[in-house]
C-alpha positions in Angstrom: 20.8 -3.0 -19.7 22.8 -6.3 -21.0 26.0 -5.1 -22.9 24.9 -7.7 -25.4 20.9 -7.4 -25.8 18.5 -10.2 -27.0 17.7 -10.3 -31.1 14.9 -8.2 -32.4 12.0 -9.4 -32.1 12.2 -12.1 -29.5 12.9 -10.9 -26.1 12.6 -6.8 -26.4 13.1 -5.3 -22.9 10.3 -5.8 -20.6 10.6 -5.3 -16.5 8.1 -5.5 -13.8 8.0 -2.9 -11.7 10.1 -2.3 -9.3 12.3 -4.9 -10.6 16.2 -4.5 -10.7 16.4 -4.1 -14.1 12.9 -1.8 -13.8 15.3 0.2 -11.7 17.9 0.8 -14.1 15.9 2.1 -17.4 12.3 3.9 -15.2 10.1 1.8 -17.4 6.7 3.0 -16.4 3.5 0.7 -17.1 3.0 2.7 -20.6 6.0 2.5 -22.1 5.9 -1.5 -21.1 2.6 -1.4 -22.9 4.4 0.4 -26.1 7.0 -2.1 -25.9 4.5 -4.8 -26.4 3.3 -3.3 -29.0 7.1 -2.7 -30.7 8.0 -6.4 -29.7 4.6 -7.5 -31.6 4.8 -5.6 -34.4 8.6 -7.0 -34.7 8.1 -10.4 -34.2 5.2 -10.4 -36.9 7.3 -8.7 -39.1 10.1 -11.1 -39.0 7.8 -13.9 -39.0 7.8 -15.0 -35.7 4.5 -15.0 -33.5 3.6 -12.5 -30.7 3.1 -12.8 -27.6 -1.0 -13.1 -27.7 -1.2 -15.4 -30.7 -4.3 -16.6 -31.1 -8.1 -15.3 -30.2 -8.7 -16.5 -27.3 -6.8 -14.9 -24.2 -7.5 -15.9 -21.0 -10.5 -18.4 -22.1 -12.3 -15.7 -23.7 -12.7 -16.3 -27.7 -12.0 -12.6 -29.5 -13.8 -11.8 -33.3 -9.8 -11.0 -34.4 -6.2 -11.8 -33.2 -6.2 -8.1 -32.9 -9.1 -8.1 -30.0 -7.0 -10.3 -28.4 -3.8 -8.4 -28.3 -6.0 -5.3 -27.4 -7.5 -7.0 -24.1 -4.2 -8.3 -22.9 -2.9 -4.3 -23.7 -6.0 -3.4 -21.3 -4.9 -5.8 -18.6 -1.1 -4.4 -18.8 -2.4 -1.1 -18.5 -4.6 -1.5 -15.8 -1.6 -3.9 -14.0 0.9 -0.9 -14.2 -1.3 2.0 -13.5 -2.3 0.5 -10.2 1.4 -0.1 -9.9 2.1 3.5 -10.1 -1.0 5.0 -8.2 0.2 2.8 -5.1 3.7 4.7 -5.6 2.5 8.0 -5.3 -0.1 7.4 -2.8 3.2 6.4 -0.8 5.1 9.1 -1.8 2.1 11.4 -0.7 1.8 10.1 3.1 5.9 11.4 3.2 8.0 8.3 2.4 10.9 9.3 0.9 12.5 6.6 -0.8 9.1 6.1 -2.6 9.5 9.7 -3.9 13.2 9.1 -4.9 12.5 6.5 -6.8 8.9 8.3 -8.3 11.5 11.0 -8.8 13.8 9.1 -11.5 11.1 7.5 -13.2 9.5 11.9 -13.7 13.1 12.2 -15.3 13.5 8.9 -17.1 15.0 7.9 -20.5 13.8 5.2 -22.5 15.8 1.6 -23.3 16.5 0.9 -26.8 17.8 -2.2 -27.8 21.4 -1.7 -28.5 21.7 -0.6 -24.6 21.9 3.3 -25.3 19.1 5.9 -23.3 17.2 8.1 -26.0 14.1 9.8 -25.5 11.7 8.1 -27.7 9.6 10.1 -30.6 6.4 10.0 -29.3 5.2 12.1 -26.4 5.3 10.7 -22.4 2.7 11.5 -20.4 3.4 13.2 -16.9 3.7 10.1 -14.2 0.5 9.2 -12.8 -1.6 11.0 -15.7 -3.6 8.3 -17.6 -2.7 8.0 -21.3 -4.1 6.3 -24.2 -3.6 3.2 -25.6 -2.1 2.3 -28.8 -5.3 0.9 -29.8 -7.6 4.0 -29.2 -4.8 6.4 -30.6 -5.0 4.7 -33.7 -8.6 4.9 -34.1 -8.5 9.0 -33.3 -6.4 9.2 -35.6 -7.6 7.4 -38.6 -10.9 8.9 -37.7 -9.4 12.1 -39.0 -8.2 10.2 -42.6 -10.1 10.4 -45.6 -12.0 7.4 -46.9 -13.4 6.2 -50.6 -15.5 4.0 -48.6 -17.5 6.7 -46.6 -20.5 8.3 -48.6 -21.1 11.8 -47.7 -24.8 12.3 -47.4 -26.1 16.0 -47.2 -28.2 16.6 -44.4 -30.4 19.6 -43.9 -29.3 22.8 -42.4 -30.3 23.2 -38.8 -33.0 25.6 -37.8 -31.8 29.1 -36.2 -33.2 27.3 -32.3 -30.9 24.3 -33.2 -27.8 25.9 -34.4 -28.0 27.9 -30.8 -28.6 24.8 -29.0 -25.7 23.1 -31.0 -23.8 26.2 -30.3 -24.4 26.4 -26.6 -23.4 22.7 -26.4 -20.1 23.2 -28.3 -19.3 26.0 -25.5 -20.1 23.7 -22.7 -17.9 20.6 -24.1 -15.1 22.9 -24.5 -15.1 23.5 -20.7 -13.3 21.2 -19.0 -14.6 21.8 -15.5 -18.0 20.8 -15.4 -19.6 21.7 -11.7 -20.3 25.9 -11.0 -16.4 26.1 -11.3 -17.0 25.9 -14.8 -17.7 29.8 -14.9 -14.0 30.8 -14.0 -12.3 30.8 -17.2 -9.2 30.9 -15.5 -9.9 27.4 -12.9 -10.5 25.9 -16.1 -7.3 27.0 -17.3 -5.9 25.8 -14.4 -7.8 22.6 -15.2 -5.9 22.4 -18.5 -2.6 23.1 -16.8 -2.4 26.7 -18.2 -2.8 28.7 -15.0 -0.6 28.7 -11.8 -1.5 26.8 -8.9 -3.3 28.0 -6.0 -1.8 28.0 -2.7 -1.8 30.3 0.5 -0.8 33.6 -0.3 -2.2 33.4 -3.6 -4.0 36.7 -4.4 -6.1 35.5 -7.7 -9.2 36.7 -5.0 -12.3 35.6 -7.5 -10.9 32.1 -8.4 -10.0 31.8 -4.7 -13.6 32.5 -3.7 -15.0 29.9 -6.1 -12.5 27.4 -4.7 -13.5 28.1 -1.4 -17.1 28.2 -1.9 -16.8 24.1 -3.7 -15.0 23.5 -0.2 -17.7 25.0 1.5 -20.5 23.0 -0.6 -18.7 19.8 -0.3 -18.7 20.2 3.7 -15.6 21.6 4.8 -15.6 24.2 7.5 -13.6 27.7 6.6 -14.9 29.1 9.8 -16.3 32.6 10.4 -14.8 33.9 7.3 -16.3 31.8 4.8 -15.6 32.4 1.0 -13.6 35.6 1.7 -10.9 35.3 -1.1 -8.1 35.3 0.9 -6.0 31.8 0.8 -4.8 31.6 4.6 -4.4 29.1 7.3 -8.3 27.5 7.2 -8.3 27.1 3.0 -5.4 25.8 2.9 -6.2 23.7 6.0 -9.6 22.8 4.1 -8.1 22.1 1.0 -5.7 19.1 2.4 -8.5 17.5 4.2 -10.0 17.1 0.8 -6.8 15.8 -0.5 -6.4 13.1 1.9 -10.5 11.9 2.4 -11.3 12.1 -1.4 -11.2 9.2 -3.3 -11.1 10.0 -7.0 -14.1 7.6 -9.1 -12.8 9.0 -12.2 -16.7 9.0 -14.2 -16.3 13.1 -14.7 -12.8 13.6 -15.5 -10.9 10.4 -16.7 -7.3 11.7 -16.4 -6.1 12.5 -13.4 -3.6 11.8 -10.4 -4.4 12.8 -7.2 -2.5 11.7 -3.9 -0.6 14.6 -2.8 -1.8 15.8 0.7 -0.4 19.2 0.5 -3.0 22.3 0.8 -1.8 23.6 -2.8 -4.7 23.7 -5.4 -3.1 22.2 -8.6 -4.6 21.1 -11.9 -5.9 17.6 -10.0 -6.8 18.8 -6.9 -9.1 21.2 -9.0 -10.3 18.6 -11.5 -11.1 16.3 -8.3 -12.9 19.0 -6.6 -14.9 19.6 -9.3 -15.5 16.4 -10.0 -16.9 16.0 -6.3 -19.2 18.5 -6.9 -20.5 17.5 -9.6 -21.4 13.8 -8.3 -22.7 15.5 -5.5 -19.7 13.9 -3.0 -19.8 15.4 0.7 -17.4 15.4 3.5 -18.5 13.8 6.9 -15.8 15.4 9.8 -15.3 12.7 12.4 -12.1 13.6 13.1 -12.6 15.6 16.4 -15.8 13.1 17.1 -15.9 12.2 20.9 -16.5 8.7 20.1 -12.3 8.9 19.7 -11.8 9.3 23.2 -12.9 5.8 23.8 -10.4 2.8 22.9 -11.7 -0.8 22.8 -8.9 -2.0 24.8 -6.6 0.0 27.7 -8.9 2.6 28.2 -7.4 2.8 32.0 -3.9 3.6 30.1 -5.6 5.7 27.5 -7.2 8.3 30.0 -3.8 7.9 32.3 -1.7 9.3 29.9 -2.9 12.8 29.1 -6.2 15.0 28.8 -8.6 16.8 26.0 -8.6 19.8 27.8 -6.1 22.5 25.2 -5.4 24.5 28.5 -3.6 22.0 30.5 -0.2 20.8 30.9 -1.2 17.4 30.1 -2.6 18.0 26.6 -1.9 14.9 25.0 -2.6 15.9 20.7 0.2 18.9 20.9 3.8 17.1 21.2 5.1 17.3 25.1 7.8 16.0 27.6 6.8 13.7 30.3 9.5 15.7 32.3 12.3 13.2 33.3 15.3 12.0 31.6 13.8 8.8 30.4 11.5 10.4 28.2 11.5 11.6 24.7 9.0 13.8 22.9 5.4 12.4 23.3 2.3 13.3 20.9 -1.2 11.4 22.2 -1.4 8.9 24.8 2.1 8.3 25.5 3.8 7.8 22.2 7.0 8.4 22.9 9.3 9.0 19.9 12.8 9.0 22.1 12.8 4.9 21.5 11.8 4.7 18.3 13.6 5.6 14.6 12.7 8.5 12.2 11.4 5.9 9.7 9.2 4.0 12.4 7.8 7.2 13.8 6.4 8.5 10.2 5.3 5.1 9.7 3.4 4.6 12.7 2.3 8.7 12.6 1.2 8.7 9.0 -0.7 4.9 9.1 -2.4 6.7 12.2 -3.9 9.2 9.8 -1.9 12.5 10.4 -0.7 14.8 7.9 2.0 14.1 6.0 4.0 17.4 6.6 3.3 17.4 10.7 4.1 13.7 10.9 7.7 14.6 9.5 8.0 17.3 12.3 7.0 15.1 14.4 9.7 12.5 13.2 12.7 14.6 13.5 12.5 14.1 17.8 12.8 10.2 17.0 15.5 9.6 19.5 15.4 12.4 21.6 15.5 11.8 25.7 15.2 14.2 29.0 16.6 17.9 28.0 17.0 17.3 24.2 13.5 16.1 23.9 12.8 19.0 26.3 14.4 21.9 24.2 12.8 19.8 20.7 9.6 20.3 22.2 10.0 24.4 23.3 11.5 25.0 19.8 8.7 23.5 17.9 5.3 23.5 19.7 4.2 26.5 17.8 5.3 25.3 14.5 3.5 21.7 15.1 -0.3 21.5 14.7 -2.4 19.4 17.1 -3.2 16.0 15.6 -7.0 15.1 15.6 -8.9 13.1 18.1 -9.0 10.4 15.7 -5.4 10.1 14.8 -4.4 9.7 18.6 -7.0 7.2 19.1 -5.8 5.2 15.9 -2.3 5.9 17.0 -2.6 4.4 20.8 -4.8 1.1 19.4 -2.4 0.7 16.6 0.9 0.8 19.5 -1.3 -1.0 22.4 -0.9 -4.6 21.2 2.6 -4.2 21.5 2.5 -3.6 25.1 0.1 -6.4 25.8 2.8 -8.6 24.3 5.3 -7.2 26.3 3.1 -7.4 29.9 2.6 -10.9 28.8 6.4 -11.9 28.5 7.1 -9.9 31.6 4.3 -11.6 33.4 5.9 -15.0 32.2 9.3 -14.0 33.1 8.4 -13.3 36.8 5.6 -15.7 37.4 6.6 -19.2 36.1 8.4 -20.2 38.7 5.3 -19.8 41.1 2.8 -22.1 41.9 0.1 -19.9 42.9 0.1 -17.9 39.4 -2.9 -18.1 37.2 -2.5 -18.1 33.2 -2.0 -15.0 32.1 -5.5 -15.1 29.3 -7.1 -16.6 32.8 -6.7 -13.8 34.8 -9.2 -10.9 35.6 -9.6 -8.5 32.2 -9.3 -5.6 34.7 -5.9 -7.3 36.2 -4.4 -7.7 33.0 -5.5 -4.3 32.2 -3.1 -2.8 35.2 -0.1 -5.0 34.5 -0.2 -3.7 30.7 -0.6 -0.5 32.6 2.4 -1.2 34.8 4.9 -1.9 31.5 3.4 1.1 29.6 4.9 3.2 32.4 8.0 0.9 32.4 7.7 -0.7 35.4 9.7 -4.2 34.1 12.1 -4.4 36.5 11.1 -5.9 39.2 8.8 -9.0 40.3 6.2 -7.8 42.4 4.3 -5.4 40.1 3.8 -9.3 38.6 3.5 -11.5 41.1 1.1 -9.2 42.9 -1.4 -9.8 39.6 -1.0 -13.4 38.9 -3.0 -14.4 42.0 -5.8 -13.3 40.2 -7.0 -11.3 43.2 -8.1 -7.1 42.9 -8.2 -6.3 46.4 -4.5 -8.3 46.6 -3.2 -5.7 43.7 -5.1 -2.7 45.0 -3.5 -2.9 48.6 -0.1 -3.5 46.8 -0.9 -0.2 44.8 -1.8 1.8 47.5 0.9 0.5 49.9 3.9 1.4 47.6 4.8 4.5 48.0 6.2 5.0 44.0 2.8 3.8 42.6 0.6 5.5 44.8 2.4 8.4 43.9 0.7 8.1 40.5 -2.5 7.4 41.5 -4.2 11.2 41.3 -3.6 10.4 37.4 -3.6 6.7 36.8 -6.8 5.8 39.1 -5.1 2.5 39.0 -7.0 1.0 42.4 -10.0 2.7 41.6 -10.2 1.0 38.4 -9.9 -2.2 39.8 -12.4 -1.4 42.5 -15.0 -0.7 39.3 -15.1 3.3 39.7 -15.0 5.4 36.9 -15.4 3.3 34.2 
């Protein structure tokens, strides 16, 4: 804050968020709102105008000056609650300086306007919980004040059928939970944020059992056991698929934040399961789908660097070592985290789709080469789930036009000196297929993986293949020649 603030009334502190001054005082998008409000109220009060001074805002023509101010108020709130959703969506996939700053704003302080930090009188909602406006405060409220102007009329007294029926209804719009987890008092408790969180090794058995059973109803697979009451490895397991594939539409339950992808059943996980039961939502699995096995570019690379098959060495969705000192800790097909920063590794792992908590695991090898990556990978293949079919093919088509660039340059860098080459987006798909092949497995260094390409000729490459001794050693898992000669595509 400015040692020597503006005067009432005229310029009240307002930041946008994630300014520098935003930074310094955690304005969230509702206080901004209530700070409109306090600047407009202050401004008419010394006789200056407010900000929306007139009825028309944004070419729409309002009954009152006061419908005005009430639409732009909308349009703030919206502005800054998307603001803050995309925050803590961010926060969820494991960014940490996203939760750092989310984490100053959960302990803010309000600005005043003589510089000082006081919590203000009214209450602040919880970050990412919706809250209500000024506006439709003020009309609850004055709902509940008395009025000369209101005739009271007497109306009949209801027959014993309706007062049950009224009575029944009362009961039901008391419960907050509104699917069949309405019948646990204590999930709607939870639901209310009076009950403690569910999570594995919980031992609250019947509200565990209901929880499972929505999962169950909603398409998520808790294997043989089912609805058994125990919160263990498949629930919770269950439970974060459902975190990260559900998108909230807010039409059953208003208020709520949900982001956080981890397996812990809090007061929104249970008010968005609940709402997804109730709007009849299902969960489609893909993630294991064998459609994933099949890449719409480098599929030669794709199948060369690792197998489906859990039982073999060359697993490619549990982390592994390549086995030589040039290689760090790979998960999929070939991603290799022993070139690449922490930061760029969660990046590229949680944009790829994997969990949030394994993708950090997997981040801590960034870096990593030959026995360090070795002894990384021995220490921790246990403790690190396999990632899904899915996530390794979104992974290896997300890294793949990286290596195109870089056969490309390396093409260029060997070839333009020659006559005889052919233009690299002129050349045979299958041949440019290879020499992306070639750099993926870091063969740079020399011209003739190259020059053998860029006469555009397959039987030319595949002789050169099979007559170096290095490359054909390779060949039992790359299929390299065979590839060019049109077999096993």
């Amino acid at each position: 804050m400015s040692s020597n603030p503006p005067p009432k009334g005229r310029n009240y502190p307002f930041a946008q968020r994630g300014s520098a001054f935003w930074e310094k005082c955690h304005v969230t998008y509702d206080q901004a709102v209530d700070m409109f409000y306090d600047q407009t109220a202050m401004q008419q009060y010394l006789g200056h105008d407010p900000i929306v001074y007139s009825m028309v805002y944004k070419r729409v023509k309002y009954p009152s000056i006061f419908d005005a101010q009430k639409a732009y108020s909308q349009d703030q709130n919206s502005l800054y609650q998307k603001k803050e959703q995309e925050q803590l969506e961010l926060e969820a996939k494991g960014f940490e300086e996203f939760k750092k700053k989310n984490d100053a704003i959960r302990g803010r302080l309000n600005p005043t306007e003589n510089g000082a930090a006081d919590p203000l009188g009214r209450p602040l909602k919880p970050m990412g919980d919706l809250s209500k406006g000024t506006f439709d405060q003020g009309i609850i409220e004055n709902a509940h004040e008395p009025s000369d102007r209101i005739e009271t009329k007497t109306s009949p007294a209801p027959s014993p059928q309706q007062a049950t029926e009224s009575a029944k209804n009362d009961s039901e719009d008391e419960l907050i939970l509104k699917s069949s987890l309405k019948q646990s008092k204590p999930l709607n408790e939870l639901a209310a944020g009076k009950f403690n969180a569910l999570k594995k090794g919980s031992i609250e058995t019947e509200e565990i059992k209901k929880v499972q059973q929505a999962l169950i109803d909603c398409g998520f697979n808790l294997g043989k056991f089912g609805a058994d009451g125990d919160f263990g490895r498949a629930t919770e397991g269950a439970v974060k698929q459902f975190q990260a594939h559900y998108k909230p539409t807010h039409t059953t339950h208003k208020s709520y934040q949900f982001g956080n992808v981890d397996g812990i059943v809090d007061k929104n996980t249970i008010l968005a399961l609940d709402e997804a039961i109730k709007e009849g939502w299902k969960f489609v699995d893909d993630e294991m789908d064998q459609k994933w096995l099949t890449v719409p570019k480098g599929q030669v690379t794709f199948n060369a660097e690792g197998n489906d098959a859990e039982s073999s060495n060359y697993f490619s969705r549990k982390i592994h070592w390549p086995g030589n000192s040039n290689s760090g800790v790979t998960i999929g097909r070939g991603y290799d985290c022993g070139n690449r920063s922490q930061e760029e590794v969660l990046a590229d792992l949680t944009n790829a789709g994997v969990f949030p908590d394994i993708a950090k695991l997997i981040s801590e090898s960034a870096g990593l080469k030959g026995e360090n990556a070795s002894q990384f990978v021995n220490q921790n293949i246990n403790k690190i789930d396999a990632i899904t079919r899915k996530d390794q093919h979104n992974l290896f088509t997300s890294i793949y036009p990286e290596y195109e660039n870089r056969a490309k340059n390396n093409y260029w860098k060997w070839t333009k000196n020659k006559e005889s080459r052919v233009n690299w987006l002129e050349l045979d798909s299958k041949i440019r297929d290879i020499l992306v092949d070639f750099v993926y497995q870091g063969f740079t260094k020399g011209p003739k993986p190259m020059t053998k390409g860029m006469l555009n000729d397959r039987q030319v490459l595949i002789d050169y293949i099979e007559g170096s001794s290095v490359l054909n050693s390779y060949e039992s898992g790359r299929q390299r020649a065979n590839y060019l000669r049109g077999q096993g595509e």
